[in-house]
PALUMVEX-381420 format. One line per field, with one value per atom (N, C-alpha, C): residue number from 1; residue in three letters; z, y, x; atom name. Coordinates in Angstrom, 1 decimal. Example, Ala and Ser with C-alpha at 12.3 -4.5 7.8 and 13.67 -1.06 7.14 Angstrom:
pos: 1,1,1,2,2,2;
code: ALA,ALA,ALA,SER,SER,SER;
pz: 7.8,7.8,7.8,7.1,7.1,7.9;
py: -5.7,-4.5,-3.3,-2.2,-1.1,0.0;
px: 13.2,12.3,13.2,12.8,13.7,12.9;
site: N,CA,C,N,CA,C;
end
This chain:
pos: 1,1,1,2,2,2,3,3,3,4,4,4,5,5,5,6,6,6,7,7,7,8,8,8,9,9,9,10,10,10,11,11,11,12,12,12,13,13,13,14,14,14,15,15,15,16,16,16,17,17,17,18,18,18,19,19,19,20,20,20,21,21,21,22,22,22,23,23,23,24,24,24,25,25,25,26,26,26,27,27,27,28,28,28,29,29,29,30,30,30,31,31,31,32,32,32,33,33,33,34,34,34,35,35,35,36,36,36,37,37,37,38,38,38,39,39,39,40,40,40,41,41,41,42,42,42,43,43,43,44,44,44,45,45,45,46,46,46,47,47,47,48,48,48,49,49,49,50,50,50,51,51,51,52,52,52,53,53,53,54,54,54,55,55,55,56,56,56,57,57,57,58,58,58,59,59,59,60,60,60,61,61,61,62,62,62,63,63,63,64,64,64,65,65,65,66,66,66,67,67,67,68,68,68,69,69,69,70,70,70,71,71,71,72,72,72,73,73,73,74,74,74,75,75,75,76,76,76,77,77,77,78,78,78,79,79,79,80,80,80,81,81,81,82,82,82,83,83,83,84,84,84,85,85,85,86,86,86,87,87,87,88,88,88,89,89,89,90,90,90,91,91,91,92,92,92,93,93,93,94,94,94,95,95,95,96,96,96,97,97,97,98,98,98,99,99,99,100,100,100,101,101,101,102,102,102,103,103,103,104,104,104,105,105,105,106,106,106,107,107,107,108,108,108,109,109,109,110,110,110,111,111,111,112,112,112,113,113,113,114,114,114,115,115,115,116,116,116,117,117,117,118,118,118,119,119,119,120,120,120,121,121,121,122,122,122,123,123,123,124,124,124,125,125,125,126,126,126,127,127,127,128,128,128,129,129,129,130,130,130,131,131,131,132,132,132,133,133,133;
code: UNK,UNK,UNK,UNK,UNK,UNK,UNK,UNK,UNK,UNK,UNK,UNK,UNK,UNK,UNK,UNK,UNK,UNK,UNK,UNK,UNK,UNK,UNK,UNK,UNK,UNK,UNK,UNK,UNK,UNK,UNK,UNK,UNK,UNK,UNK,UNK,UNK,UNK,UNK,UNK,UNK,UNK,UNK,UNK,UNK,UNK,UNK,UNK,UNK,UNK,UNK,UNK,UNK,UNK,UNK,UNK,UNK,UNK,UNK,UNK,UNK,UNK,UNK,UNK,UNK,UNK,UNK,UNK,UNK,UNK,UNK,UNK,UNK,UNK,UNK,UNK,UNK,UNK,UNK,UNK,UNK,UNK,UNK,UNK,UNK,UNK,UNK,UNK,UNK,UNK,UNK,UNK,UNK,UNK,UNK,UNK,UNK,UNK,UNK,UNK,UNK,UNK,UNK,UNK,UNK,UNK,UNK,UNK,UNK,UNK,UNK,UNK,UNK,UNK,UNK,UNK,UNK,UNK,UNK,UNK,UNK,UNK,UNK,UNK,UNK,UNK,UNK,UNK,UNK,UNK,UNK,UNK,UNK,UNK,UNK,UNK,UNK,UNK,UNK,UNK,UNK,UNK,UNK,UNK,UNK,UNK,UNK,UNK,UNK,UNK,UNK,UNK,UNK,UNK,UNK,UNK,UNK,UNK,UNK,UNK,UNK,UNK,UNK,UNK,UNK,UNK,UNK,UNK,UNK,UNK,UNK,UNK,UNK,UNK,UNK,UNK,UNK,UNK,UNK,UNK,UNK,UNK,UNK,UNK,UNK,UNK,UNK,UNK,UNK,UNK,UNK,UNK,UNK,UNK,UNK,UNK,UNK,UNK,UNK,UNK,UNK,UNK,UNK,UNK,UNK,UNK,UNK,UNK,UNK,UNK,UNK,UNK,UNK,UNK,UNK,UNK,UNK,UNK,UNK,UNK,UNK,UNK,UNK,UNK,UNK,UNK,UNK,UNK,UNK,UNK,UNK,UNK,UNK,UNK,UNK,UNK,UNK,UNK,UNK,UNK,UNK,UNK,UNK,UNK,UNK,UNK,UNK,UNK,UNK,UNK,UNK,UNK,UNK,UNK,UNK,UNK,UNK,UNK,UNK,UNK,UNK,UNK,UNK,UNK,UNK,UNK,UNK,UNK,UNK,UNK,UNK,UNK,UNK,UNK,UNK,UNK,UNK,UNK,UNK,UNK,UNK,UNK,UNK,UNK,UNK,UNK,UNK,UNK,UNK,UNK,UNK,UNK,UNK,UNK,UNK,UNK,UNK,UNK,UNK,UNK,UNK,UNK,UNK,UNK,UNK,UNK,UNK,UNK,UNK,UNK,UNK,UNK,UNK,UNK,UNK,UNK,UNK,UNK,UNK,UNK,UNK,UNK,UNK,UNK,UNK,UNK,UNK,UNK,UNK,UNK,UNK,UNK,UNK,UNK,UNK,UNK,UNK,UNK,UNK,UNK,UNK,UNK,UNK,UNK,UNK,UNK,UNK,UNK,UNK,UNK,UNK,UNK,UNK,UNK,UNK,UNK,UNK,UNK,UNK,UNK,UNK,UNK,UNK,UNK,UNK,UNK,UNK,UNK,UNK,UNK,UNK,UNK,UNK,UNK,UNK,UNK,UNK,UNK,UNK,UNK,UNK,UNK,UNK,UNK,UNK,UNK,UNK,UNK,UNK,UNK,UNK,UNK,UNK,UNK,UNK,UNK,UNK,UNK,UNK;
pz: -16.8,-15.5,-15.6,-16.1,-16.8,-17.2,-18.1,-18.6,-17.5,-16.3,-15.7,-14.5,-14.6,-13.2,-14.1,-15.2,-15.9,-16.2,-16.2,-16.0,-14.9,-13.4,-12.0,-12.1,-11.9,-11.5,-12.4,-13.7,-15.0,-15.4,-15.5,-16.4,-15.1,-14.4,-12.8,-12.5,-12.0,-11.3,-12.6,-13.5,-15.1,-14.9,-14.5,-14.5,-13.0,-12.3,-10.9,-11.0,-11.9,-12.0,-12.5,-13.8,-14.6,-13.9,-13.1,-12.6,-11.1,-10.6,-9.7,-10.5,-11.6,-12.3,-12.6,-13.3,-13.7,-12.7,-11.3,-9.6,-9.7,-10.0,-9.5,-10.3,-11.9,-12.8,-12.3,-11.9,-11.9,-11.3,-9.4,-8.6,-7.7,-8.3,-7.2,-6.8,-6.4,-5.7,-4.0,-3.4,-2.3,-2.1,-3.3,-2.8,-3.6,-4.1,-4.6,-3.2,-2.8,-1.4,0.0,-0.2,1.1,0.6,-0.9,-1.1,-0.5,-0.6,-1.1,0.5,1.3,2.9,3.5,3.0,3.8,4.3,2.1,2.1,2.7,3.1,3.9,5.3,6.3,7.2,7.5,6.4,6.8,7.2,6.1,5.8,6.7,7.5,8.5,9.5,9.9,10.9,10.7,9.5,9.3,9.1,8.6,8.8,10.3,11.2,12.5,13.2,12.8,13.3,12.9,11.7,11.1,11.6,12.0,11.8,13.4,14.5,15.9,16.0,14.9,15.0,14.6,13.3,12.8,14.1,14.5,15.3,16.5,16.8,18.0,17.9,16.5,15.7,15.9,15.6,15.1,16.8,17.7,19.1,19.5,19.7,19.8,19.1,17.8,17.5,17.9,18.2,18.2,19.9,20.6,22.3,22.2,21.5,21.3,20.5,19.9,19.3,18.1,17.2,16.2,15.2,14.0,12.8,11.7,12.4,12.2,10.8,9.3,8.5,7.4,8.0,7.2,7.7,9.1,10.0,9.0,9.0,8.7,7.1,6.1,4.9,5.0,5.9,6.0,6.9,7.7,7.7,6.9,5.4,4.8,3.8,3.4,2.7,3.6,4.9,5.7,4.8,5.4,5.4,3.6,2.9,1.7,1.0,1.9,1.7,2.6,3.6,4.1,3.4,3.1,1.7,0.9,0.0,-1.1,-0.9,0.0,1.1,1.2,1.5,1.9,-0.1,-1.2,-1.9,-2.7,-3.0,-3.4,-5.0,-4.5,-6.1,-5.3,-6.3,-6.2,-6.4,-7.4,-7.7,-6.7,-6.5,-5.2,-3.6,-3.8,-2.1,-2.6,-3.7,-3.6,-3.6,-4.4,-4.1,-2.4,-1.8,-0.4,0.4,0.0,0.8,0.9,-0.2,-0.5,0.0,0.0,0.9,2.7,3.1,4.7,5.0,4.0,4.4,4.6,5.4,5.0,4.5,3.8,3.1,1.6,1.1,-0.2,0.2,1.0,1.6,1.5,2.2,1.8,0.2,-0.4,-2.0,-2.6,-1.9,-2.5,-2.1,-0.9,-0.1,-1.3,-1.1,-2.3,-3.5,-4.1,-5.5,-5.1,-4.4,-4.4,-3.9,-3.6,-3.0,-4.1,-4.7,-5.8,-7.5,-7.5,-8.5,-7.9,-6.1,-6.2,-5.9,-5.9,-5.8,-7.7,-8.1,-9.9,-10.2,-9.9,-9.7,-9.3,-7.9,-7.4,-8.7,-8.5,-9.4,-10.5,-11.8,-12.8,-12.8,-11.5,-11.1,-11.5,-11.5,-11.9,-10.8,-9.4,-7.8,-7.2,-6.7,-5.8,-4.6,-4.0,-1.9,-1.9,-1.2,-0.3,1.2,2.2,3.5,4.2,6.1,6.7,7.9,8.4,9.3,10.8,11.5,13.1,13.9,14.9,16.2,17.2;
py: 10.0,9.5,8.3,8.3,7.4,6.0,5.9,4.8,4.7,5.4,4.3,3.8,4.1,3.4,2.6,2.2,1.0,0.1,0.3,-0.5,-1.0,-0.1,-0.5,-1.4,-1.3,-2.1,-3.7,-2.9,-4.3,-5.2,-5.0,-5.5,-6.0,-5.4,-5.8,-7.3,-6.9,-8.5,-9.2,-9.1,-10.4,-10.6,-9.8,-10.6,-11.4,-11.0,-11.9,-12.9,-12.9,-14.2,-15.3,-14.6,-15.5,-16.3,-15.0,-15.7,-17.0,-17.0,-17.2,-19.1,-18.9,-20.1,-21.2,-20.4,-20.6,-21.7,-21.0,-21.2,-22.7,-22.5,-23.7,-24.7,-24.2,-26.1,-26.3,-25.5,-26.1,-26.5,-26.4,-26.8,-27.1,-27.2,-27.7,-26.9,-26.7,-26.3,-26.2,-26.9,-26.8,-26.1,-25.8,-25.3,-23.5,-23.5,-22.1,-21.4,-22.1,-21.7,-21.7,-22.6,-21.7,-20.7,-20.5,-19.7,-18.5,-18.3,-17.0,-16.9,-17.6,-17.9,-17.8,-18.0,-17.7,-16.4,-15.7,-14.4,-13.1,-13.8,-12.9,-12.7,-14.1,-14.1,-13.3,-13.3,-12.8,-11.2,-11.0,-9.3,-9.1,-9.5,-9.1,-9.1,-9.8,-9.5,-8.8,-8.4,-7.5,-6.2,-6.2,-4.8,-4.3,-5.8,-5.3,-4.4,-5.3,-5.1,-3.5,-3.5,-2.1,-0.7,-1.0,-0.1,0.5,-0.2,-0.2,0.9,0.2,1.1,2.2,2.5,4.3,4.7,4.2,4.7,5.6,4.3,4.9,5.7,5.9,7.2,8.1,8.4,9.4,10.2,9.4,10.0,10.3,9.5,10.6,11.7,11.3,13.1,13.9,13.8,14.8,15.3,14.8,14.8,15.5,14.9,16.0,17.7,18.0,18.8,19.1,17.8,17.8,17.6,17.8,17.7,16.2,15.0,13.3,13.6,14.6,14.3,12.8,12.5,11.2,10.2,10.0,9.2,8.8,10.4,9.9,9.8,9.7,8.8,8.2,7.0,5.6,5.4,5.8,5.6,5.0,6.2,6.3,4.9,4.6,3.5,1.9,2.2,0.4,0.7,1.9,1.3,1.3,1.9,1.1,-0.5,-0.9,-2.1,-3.1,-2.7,-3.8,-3.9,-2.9,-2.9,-3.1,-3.4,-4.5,-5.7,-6.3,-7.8,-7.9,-6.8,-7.5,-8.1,-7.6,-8.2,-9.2,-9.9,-11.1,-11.6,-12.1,-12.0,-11.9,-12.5,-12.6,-11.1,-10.4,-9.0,-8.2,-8.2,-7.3,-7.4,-8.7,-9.2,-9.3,-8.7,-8.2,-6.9,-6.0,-4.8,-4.5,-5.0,-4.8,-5.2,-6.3,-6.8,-5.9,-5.6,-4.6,-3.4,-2.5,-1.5,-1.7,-3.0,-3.0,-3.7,-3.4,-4.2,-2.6,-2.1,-1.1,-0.4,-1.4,-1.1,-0.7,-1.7,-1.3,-0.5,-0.2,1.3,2.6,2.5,3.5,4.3,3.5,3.6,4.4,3.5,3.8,5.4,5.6,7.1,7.7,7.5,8.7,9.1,8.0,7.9,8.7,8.9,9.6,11.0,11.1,12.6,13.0,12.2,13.6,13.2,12.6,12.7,14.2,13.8,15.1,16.6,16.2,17.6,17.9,17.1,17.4,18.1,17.7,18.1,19.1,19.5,20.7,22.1,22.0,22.6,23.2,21.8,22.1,22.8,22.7,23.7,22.6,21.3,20.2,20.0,19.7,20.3,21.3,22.0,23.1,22.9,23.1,22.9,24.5,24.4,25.8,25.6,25.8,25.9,26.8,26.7,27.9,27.1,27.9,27.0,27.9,27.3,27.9,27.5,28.7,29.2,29.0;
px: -8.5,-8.8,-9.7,-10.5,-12.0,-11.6,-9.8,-9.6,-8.6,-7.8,-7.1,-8.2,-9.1,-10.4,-10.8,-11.4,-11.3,-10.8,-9.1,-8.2,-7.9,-8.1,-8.2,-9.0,-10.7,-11.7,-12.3,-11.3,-12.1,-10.3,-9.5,-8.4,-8.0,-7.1,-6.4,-7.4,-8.5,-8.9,-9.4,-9.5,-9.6,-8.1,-6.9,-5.6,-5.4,-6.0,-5.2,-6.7,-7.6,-8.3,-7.7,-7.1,-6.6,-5.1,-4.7,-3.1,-3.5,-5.2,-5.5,-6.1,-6.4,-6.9,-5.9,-5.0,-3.8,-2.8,-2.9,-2.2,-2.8,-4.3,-5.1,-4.7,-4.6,-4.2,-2.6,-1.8,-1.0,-0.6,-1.0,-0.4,-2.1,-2.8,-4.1,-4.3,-6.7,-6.8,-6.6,-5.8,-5.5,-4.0,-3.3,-1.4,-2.1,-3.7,-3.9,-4.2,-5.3,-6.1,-5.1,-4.0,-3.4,-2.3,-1.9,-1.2,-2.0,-3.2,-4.3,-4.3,-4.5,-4.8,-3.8,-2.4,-0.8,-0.6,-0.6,-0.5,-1.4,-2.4,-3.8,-2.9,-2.7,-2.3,-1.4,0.0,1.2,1.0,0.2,0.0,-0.7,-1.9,-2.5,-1.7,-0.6,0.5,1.1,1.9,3.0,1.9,0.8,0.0,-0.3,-0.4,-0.8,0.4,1.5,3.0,3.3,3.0,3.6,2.8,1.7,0.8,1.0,1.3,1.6,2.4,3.3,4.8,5.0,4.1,4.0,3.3,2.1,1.3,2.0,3.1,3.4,4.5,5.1,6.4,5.1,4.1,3.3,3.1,2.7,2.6,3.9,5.4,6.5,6.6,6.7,7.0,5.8,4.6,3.9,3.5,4.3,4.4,6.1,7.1,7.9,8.2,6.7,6.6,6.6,6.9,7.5,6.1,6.0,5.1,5.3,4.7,5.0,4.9,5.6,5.1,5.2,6.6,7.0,6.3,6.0,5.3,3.8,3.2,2.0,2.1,3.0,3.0,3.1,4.2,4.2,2.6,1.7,1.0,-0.3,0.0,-1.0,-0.7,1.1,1.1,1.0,0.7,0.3,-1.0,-1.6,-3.4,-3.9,-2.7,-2.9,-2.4,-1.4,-0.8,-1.9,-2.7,-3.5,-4.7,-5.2,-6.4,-6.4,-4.9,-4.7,-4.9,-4.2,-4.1,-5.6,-6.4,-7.8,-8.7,-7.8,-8.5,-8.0,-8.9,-8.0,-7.1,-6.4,-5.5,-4.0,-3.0,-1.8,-1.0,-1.3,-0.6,-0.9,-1.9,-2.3,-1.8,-1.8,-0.9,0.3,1.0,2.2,2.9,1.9,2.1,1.7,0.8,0.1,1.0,2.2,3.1,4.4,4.6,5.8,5.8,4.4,3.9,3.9,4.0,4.4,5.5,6.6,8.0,8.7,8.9,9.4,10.6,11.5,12.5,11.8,10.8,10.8,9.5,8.9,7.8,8.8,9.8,10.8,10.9,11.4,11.5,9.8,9.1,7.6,7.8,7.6,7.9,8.5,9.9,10.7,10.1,9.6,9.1,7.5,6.7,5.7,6.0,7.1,7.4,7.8,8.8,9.2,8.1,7.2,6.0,5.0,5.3,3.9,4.8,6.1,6.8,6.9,6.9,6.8,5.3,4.3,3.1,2.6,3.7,3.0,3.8,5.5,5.8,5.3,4.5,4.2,2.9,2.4,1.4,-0.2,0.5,-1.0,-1.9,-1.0,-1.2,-1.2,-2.1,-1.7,-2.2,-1.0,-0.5,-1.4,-2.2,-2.0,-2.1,-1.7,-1.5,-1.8,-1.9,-1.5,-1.2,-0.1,0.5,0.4,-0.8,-1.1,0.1,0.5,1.3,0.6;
site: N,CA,C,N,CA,C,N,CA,C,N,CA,C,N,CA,C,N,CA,C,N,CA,C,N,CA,C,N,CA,C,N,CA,C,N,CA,C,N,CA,C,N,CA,C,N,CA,C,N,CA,C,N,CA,C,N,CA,C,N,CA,C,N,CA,C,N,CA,C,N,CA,C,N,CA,C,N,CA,C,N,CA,C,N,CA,C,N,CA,C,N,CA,C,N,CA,C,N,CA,C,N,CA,C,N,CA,C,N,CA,C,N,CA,C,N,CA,C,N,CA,C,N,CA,C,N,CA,C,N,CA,C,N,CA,C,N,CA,C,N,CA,C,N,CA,C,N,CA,C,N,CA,C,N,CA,C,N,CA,C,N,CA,C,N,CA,C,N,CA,C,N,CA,C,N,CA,C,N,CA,C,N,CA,C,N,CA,C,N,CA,C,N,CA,C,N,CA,C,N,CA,C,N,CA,C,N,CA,C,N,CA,C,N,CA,C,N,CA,C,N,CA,C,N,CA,C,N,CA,C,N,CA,C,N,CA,C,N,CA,C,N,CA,C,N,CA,C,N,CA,C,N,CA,C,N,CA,C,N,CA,C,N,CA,C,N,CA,C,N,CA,C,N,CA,C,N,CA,C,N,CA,C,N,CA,C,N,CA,C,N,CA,C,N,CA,C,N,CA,C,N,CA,C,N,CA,C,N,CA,C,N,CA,C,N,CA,C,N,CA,C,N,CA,C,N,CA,C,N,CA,C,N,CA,C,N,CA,C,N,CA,C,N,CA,C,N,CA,C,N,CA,C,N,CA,C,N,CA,C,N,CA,C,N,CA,C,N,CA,C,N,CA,C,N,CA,C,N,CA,C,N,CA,C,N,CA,C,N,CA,C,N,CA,C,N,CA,C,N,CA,C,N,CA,C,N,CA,C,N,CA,C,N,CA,C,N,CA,C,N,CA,C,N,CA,C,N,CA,C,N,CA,C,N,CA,C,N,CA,C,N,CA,C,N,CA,C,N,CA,C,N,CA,C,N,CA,C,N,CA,C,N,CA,C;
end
């Protein structure tokens, strides 16, 4: 766990520096900074946009009775896709962008469900619950 937080906090931003330096010789710093400034904008809309809209899936189902569980995963992947967006760097406002498109948020969904359904199985996770009447 020690060397992927390592890799998180030290290697990731030495690469979207390097990809951000890079942006700059070859196309100027002014086509880096509104690239960096576009992609902030967009994502703060499509986070604002997206976020409205689980919000307000999460109040139907839960006025119809129902238990929002998928609701609030796409929930949890906006407010991870806008908190990528809030840092800066190219890889990052792509995975942040990809997380509030919700076609390829879909995908993301599946693929975390059946990692923590592998998880719980192999017994690496353990769910325990109780479920109030």
């Amino acid at each position: 766990m020690f060397v992927k937080l390592v890799i998180l906090f030290t290697i990731v931003p030495l690469i979207e520096l390097s990809l951000l330096i890079e942006l700059g010789q070859r196309f100027g710093l002014l086509a880096t900074i509104t690239v960096v400034i576009s992609t902030g904008l967009l994502g703060a809309a499509l986070a604002r946009k997206e976020g409205f809209g689980v919000i307000t899936r999460i109040q139907t189902e839960l006025s119809s009775g129902q238990i929002p569980a998928d609701s609030l995963s796409d929930a949890a992947l906006v407010l991870a896709g806008a908190l990528l967006l809030l840092t800066p760097g190219l890889i990052t406002d792509a995975i942040g962008l990809a997380l509030l498109v919700p076609l390829s948020r879909a995908f993301c969904k599946a693929y975390l469900k059946r990692y923590l359904r592998t998880k719980i199985d192999t017994g690496e996770i353990q769910a325990n619950y109780r479920v109030e009447e």
